[in-house]
Structures are given as C-alpha cells and as structure tokens.
PDB file of N, CA, C and O in Angstrom:
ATOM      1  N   UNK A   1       3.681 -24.758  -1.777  1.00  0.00           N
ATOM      2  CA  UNK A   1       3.599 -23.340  -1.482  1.00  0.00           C
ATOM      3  C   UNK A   1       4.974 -22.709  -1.705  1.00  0.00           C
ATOM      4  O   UNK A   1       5.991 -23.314  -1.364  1.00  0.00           O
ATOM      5  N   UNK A   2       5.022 -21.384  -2.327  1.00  0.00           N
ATOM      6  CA  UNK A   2       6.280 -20.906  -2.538  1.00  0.00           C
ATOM      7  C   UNK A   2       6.573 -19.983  -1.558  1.00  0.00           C
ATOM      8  O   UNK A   2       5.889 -19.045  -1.149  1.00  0.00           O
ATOM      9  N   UNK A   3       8.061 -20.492  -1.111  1.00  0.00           N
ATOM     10  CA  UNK A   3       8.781 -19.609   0.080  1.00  0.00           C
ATOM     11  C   UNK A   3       8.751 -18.406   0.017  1.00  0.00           C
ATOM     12  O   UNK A   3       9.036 -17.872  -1.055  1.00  0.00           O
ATOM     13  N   UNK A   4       8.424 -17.685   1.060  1.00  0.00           N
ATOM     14  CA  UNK A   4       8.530 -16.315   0.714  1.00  0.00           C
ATOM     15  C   UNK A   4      10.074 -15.846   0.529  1.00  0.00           C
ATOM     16  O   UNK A   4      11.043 -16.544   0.828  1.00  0.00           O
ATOM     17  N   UNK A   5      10.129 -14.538  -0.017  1.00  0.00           N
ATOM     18  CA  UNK A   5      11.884 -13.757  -0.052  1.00  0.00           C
ATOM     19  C   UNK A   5      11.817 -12.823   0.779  1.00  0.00           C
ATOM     20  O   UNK A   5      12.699 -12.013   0.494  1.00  0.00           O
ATOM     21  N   UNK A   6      11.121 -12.431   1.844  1.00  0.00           N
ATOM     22  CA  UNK A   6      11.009 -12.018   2.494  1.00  0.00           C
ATOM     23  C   UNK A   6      10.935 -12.242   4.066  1.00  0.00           C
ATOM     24  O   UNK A   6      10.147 -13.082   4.502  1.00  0.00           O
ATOM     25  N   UNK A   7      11.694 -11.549   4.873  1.00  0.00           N
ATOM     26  CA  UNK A   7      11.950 -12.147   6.283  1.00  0.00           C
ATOM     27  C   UNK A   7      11.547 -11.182   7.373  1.00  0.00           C
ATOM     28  O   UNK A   7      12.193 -11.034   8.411  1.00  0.00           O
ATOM     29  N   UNK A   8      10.259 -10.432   7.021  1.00  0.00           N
ATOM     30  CA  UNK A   8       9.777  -9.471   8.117  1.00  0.00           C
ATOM     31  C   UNK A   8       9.009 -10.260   8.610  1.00  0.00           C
ATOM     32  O   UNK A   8       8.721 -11.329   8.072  1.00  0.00           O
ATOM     33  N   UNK A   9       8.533  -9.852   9.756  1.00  0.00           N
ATOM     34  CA  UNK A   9       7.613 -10.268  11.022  1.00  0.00           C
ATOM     35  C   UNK A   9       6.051 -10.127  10.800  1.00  0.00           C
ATOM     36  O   UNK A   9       5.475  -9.225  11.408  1.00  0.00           O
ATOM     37  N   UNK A  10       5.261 -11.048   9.885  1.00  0.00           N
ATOM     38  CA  UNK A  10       3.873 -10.351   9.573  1.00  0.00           C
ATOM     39  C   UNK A  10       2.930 -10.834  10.951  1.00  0.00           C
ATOM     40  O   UNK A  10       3.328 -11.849  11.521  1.00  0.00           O
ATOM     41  N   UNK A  11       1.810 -10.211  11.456  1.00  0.00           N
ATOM     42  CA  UNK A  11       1.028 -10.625  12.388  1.00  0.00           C
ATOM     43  C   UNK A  11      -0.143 -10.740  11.432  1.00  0.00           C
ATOM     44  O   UNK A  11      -0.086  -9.986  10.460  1.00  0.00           O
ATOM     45  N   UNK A  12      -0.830 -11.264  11.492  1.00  0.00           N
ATOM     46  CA  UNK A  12      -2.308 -12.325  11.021  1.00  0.00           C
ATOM     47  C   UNK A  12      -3.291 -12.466  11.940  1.00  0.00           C
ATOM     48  O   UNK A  12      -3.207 -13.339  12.803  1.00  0.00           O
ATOM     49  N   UNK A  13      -4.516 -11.480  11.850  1.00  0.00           N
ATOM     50  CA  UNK A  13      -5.650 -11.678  12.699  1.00  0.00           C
ATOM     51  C   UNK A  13      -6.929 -11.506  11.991  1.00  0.00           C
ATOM     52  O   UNK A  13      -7.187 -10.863  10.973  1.00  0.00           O
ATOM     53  N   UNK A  14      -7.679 -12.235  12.767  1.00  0.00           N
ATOM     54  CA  UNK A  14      -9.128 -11.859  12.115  1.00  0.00           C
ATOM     55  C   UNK A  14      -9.641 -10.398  12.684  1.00  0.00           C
ATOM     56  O   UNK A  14      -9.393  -9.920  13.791  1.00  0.00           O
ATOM     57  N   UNK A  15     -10.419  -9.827  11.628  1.00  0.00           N
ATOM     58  CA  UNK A  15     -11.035  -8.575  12.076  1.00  0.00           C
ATOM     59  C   UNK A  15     -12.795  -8.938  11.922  1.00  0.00           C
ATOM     60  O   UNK A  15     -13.327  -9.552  10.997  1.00  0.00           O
ATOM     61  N   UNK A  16     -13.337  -8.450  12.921  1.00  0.00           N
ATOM     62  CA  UNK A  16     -15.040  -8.708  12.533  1.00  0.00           C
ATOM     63  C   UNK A  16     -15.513  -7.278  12.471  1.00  0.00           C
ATOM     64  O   UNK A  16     -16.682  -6.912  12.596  1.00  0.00           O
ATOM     65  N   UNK A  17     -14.612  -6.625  12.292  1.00  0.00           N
ATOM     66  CA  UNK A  17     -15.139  -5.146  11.682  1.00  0.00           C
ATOM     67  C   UNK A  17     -14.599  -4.768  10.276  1.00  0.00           C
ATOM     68  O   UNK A  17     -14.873  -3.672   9.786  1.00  0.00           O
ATOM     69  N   UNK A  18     -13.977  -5.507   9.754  1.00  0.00           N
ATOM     70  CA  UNK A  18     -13.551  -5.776   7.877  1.00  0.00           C
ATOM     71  C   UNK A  18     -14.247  -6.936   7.756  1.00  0.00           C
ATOM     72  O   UNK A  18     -14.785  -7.156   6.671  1.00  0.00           O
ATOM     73  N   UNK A  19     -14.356  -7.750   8.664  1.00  0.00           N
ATOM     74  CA  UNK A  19     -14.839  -9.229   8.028  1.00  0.00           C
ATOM     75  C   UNK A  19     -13.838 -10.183   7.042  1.00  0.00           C
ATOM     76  O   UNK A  19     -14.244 -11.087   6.312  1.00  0.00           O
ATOM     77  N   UNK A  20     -12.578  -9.798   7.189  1.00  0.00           N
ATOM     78  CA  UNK A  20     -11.483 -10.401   7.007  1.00  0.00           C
ATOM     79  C   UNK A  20     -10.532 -10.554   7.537  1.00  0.00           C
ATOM     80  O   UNK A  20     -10.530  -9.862   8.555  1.00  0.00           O
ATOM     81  N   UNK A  21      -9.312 -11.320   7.381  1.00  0.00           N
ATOM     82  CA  UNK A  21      -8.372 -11.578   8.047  1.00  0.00           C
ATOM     83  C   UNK A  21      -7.116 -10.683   7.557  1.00  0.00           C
ATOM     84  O   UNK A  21      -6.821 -10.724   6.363  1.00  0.00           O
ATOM     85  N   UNK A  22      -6.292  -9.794   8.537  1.00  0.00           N
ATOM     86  CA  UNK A  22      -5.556  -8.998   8.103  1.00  0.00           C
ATOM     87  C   UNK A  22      -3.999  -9.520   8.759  1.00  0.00           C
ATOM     88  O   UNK A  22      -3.703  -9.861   9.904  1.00  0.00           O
ATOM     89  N   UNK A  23      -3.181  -9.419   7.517  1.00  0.00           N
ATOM     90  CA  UNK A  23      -2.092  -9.014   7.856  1.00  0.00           C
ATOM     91  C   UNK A  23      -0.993  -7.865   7.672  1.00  0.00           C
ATOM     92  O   UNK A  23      -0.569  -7.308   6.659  1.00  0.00           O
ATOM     93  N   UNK A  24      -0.707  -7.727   8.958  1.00  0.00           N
ATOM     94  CA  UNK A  24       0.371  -6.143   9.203  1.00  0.00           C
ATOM     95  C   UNK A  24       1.864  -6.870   9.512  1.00  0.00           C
ATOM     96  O   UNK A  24       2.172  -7.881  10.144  1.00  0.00           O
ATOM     97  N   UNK A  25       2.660  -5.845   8.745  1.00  0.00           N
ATOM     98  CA  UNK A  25       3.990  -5.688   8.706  1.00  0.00           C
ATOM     99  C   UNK A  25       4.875  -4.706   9.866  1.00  0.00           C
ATOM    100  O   UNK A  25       5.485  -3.758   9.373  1.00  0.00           O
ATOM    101  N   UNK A  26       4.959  -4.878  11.241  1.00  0.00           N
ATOM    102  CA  UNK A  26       4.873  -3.732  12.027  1.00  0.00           C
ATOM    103  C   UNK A  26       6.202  -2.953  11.468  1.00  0.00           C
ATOM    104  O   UNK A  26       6.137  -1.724  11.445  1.00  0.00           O
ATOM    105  N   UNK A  27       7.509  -3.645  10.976  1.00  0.00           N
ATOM    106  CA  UNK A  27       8.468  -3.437  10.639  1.00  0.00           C
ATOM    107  C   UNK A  27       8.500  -2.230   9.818  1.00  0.00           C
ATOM    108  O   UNK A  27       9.425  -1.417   9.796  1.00  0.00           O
ATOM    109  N   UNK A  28       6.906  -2.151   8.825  1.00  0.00           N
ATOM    110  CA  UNK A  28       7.086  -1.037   8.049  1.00  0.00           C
ATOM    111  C   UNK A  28       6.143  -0.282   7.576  1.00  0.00           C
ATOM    112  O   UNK A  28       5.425  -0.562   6.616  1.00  0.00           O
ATOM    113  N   UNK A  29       6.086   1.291   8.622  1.00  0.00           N
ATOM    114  CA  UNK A  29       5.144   1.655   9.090  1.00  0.00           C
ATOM    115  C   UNK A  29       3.808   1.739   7.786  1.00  0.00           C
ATOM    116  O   UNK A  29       4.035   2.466   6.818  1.00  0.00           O
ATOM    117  N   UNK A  30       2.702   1.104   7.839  1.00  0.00           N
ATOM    118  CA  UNK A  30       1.469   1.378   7.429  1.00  0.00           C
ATOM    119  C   UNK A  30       1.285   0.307   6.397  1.00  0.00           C
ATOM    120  O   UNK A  30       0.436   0.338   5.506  1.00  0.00           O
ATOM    121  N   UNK A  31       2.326  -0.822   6.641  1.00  0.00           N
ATOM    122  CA  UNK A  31       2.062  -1.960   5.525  1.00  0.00           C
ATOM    123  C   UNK A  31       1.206  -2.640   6.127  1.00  0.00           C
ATOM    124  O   UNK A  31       1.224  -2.836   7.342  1.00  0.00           O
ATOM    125  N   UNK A  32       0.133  -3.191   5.127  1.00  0.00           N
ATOM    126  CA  UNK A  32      -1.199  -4.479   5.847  1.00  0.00           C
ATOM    127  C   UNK A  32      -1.743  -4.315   4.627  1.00  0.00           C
ATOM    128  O   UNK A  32      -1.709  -3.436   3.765  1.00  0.00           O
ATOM    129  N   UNK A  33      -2.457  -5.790   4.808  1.00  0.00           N
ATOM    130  CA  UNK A  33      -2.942  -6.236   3.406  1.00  0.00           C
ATOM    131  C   UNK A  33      -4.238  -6.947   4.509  1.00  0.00           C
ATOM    132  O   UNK A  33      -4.308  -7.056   5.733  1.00  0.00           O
ATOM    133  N   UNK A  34      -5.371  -7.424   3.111  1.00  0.00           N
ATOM    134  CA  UNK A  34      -6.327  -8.086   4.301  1.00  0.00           C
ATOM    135  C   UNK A  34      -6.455  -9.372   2.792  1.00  0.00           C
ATOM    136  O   UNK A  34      -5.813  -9.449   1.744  1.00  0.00           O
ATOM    137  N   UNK A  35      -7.755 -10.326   3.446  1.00  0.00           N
ATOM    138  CA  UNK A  35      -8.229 -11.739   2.761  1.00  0.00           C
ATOM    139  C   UNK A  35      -8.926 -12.132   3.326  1.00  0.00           C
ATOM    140  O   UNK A  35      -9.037 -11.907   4.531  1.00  0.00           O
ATOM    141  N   UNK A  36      -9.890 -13.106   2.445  1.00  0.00           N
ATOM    142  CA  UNK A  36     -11.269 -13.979   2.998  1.00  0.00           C
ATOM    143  C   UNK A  36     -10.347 -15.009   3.990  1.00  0.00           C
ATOM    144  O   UNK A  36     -10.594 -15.244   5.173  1.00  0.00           O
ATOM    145  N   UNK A  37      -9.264 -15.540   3.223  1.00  0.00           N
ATOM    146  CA  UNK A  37      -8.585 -16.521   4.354  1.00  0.00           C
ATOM    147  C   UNK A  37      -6.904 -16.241   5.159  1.00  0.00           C
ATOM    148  O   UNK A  37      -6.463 -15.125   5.431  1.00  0.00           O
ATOM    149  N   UNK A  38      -6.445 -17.089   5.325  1.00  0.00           N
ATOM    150  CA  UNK A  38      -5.283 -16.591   6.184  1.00  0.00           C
ATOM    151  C   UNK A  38      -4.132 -16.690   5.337  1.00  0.00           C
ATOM    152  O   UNK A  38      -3.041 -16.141   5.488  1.00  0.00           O
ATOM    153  N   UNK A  39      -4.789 -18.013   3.770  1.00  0.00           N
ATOM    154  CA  UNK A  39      -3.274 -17.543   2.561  1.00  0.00           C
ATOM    155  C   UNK A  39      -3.535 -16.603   1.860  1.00  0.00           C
ATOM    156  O   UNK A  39      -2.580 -15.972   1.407  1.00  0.00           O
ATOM    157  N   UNK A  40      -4.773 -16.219   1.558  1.00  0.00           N
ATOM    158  CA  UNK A  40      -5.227 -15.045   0.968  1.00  0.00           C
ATOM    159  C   UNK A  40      -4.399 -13.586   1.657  1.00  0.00           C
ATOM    160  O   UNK A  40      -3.545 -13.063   0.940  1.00  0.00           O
ATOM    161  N   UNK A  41      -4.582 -13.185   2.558  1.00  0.00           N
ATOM    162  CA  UNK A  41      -4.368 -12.588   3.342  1.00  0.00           C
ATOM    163  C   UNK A  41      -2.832 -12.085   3.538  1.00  0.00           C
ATOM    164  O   UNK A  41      -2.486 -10.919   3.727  1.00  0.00           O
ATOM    165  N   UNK A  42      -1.748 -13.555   3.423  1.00  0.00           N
ATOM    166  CA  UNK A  42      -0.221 -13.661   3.266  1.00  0.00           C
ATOM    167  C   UNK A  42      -0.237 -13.097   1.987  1.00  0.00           C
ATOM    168  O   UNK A  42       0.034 -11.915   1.774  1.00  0.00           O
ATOM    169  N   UNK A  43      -0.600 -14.049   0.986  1.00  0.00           N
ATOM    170  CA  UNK A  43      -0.332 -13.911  -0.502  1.00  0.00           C
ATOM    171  C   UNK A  43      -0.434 -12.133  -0.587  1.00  0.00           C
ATOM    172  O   UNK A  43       0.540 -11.451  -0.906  1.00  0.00           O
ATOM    173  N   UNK A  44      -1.468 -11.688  -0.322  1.00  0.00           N
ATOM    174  CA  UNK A  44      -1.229 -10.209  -0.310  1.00  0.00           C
ATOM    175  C   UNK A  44      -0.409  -9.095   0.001  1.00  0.00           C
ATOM    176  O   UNK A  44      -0.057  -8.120  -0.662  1.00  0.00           O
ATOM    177  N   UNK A  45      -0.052  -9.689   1.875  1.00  0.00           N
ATOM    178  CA  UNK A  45       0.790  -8.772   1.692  1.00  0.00           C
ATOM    179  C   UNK A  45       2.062  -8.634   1.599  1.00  0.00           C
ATOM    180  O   UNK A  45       2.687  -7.645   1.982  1.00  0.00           O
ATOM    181  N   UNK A  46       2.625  -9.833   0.970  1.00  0.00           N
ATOM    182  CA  UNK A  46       3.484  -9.807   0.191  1.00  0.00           C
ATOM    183  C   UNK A  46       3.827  -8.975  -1.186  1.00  0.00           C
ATOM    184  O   UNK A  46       4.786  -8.352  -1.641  1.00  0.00           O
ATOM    185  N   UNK A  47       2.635  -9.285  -1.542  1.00  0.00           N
ATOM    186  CA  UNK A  47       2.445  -7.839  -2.830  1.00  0.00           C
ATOM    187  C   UNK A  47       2.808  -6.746  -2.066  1.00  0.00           C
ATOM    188  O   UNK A  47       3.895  -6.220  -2.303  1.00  0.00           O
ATOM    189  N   UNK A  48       2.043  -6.273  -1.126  1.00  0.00           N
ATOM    190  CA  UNK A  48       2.179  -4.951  -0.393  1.00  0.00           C
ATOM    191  C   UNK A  48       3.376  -4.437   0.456  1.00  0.00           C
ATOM    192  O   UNK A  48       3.545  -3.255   0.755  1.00  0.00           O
ATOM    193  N   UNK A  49       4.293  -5.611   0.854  1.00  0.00           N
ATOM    194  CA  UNK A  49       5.611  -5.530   1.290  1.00  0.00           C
ATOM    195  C   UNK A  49       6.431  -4.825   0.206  1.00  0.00           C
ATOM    196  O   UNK A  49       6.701  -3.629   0.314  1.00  0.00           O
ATOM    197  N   UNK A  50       7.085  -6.039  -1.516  1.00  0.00           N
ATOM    198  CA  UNK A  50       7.113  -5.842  -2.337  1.00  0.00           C
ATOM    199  C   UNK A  50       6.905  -4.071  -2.851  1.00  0.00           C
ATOM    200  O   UNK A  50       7.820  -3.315  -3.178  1.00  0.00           O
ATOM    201  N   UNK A  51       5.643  -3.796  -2.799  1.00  0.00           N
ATOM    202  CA  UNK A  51       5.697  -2.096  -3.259  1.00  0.00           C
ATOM    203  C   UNK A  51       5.945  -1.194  -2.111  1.00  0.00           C
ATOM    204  O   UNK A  51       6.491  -0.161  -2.497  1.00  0.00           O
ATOM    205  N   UNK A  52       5.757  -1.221  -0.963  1.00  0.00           N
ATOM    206  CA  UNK A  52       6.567  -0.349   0.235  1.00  0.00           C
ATOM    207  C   UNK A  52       7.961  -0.337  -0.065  1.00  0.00           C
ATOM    208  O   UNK A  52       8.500   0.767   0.014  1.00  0.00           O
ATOM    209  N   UNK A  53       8.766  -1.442  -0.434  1.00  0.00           N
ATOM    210  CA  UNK A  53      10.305  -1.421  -0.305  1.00  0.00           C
ATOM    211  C   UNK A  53      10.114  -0.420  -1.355  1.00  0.00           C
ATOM    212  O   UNK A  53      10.232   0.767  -1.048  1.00  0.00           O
ATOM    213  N   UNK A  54       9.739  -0.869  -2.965  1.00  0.00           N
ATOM    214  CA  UNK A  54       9.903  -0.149  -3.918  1.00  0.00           C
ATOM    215  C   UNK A  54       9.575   1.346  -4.379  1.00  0.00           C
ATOM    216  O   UNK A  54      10.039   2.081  -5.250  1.00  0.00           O
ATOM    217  N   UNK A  55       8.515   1.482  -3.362  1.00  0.00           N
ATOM    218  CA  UNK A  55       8.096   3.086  -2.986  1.00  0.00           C
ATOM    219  C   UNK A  55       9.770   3.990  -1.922  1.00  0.00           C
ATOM    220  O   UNK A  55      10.371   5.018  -2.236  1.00  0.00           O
ATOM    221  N   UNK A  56       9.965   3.258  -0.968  1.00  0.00           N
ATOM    222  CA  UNK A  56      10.750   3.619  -0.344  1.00  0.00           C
ATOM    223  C   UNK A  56      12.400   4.095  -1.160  1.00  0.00           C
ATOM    224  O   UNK A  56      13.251   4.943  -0.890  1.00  0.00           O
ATOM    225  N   UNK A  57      12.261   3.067  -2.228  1.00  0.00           N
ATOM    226  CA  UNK A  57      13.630   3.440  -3.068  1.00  0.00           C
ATOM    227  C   UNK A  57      13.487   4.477  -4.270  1.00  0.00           C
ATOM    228  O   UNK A  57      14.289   5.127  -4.941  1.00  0.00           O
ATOM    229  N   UNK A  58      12.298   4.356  -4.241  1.00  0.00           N
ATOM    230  CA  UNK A  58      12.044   5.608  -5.418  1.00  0.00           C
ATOM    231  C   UNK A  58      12.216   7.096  -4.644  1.00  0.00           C
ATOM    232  O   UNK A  58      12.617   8.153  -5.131  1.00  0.00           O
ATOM    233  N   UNK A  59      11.777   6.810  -3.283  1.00  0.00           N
ATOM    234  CA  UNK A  59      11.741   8.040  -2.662  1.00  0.00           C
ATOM    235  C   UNK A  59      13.041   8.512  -1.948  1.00  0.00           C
ATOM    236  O   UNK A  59      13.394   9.687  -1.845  1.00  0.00           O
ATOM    237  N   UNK A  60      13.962   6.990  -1.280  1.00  0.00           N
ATOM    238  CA  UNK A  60      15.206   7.218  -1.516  1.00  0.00           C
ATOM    239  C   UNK A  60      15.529   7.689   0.335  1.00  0.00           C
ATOM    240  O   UNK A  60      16.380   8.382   0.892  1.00  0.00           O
ATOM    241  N   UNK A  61      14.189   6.777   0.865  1.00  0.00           N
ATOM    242  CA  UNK A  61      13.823   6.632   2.310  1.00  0.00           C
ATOM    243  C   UNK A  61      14.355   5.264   2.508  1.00  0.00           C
ATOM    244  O   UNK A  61      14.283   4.384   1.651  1.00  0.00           O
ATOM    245  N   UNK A  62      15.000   5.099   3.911  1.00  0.00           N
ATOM    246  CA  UNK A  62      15.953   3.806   4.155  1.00  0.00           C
ATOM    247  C   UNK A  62      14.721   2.751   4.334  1.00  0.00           C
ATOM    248  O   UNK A  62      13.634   3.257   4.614  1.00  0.00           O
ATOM    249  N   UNK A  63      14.781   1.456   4.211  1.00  0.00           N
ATOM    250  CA  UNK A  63      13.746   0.191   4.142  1.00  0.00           C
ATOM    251  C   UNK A  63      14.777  -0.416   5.458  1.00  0.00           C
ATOM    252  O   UNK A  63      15.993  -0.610   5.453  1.00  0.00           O
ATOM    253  N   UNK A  64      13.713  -0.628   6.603  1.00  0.00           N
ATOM    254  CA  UNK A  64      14.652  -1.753   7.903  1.00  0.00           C
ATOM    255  C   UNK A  64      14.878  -2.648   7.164  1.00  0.00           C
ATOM    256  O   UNK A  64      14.482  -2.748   6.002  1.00  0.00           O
ATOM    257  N   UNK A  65      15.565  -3.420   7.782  1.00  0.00           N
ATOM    258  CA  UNK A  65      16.436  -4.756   7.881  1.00  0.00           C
ATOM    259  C   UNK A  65      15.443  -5.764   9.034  1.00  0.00           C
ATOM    260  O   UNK A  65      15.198  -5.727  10.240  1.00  0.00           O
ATOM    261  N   UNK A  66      15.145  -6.465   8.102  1.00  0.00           N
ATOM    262  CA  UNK A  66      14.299  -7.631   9.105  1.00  0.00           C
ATOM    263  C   UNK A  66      14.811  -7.899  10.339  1.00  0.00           C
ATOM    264  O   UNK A  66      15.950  -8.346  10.473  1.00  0.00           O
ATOM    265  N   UNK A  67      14.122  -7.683  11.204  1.00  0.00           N
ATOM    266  CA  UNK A  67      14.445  -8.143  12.747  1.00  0.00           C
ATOM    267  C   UNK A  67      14.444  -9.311  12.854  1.00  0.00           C
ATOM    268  O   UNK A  67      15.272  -9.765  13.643  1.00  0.00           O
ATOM    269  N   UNK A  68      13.556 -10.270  12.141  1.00  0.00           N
ATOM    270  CA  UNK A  68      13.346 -11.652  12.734  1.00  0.00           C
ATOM    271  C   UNK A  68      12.146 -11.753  13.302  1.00  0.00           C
ATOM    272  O   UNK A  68      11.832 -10.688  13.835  1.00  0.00           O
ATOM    273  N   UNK A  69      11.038 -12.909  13.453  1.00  0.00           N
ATOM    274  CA  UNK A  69      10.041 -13.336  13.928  1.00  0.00           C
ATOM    275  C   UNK A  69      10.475 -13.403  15.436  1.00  0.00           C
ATOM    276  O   UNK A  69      11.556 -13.941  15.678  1.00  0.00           O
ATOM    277  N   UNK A  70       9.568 -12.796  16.683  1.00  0.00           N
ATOM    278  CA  UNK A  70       9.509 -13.444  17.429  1.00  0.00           C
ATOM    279  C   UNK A  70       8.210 -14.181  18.450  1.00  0.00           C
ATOM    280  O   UNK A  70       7.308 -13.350  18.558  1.00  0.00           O
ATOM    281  N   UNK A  71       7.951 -15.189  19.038  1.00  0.00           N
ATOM    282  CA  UNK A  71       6.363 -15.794  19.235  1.00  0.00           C
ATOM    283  C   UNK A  71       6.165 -15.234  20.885  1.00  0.00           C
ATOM    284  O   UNK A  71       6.925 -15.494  21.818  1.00  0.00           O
ATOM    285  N   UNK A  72       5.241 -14.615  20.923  1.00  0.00           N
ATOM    286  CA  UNK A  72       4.673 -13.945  22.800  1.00  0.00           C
ATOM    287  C   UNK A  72       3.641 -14.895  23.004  1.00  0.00           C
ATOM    288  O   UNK A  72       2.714 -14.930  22.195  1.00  0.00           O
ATOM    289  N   UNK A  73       3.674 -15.797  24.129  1.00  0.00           N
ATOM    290  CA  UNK A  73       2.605 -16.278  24.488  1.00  0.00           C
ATOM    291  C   UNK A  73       2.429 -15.667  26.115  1.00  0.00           C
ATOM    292  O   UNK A  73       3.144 -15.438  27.091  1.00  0.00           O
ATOM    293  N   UNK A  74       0.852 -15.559  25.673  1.00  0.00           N
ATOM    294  CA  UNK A  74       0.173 -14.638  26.875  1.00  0.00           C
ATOM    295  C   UNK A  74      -0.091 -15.632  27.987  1.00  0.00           C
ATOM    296  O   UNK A  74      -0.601 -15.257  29.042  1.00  0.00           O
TER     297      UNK A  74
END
C-alpha cells in the first residue's frame, strides 16, 4: 500500500443512509469522499484532499497545517 503525503486527520464511518463508508477531513471545511469499502473510501479522499489544497491556491485562501491524528475512546 502506498503511504499517503498527506498528514490530516481523516475520520472513516459507515453511513446506512449512503450505504457507504465515508471519509471526512474535519481539518478542511467540506472535504469527504465516500466507498463500497474502507480503502475505497481512503483512496478517495485523498483525491479530494489533493483538489481542496489545489482549489484553495488557485483561490489564494490559506490551506491549515495538519494538526496531527488524535484517538478518543468513549
């Protein structure tokens, strides 16, 4: 599997109202990608990370700086 270049915080859940598994980027507002599975799902929104930064520089709007992962157990 290839490492991602990217070091934002994605969350990964199933939805049973898409009927897929979505992942969101909270780091940057309105990024999420969805997939039948949970690499499907990564693999995407990585694409979708990828064009937010590049939207953001065209527009010439600042892109955060990765916070870092962190794990909440309930």
């Amino acid at each position: 599997m290839a490492k991602s270049k990217h070091r934002y915080e994605i969350i990964l859940y199933w939805s049973d109202e898409d009927e897929a598994y979505i992942a969101e980027v909270p780091e940057l507002a309105g990024c999420a990608a969805d997939g039948t599975s949970y690499q499907e799902a990564i693999a995407n929104v990585e694409v979708v990370i990828d064009q937010w930064i590049e939207t953001a520089h065209e527009l010439d709007r600042p892109v955060p700086e990765p916070k870092g992962g962190r794990l909440i157990f309930a």
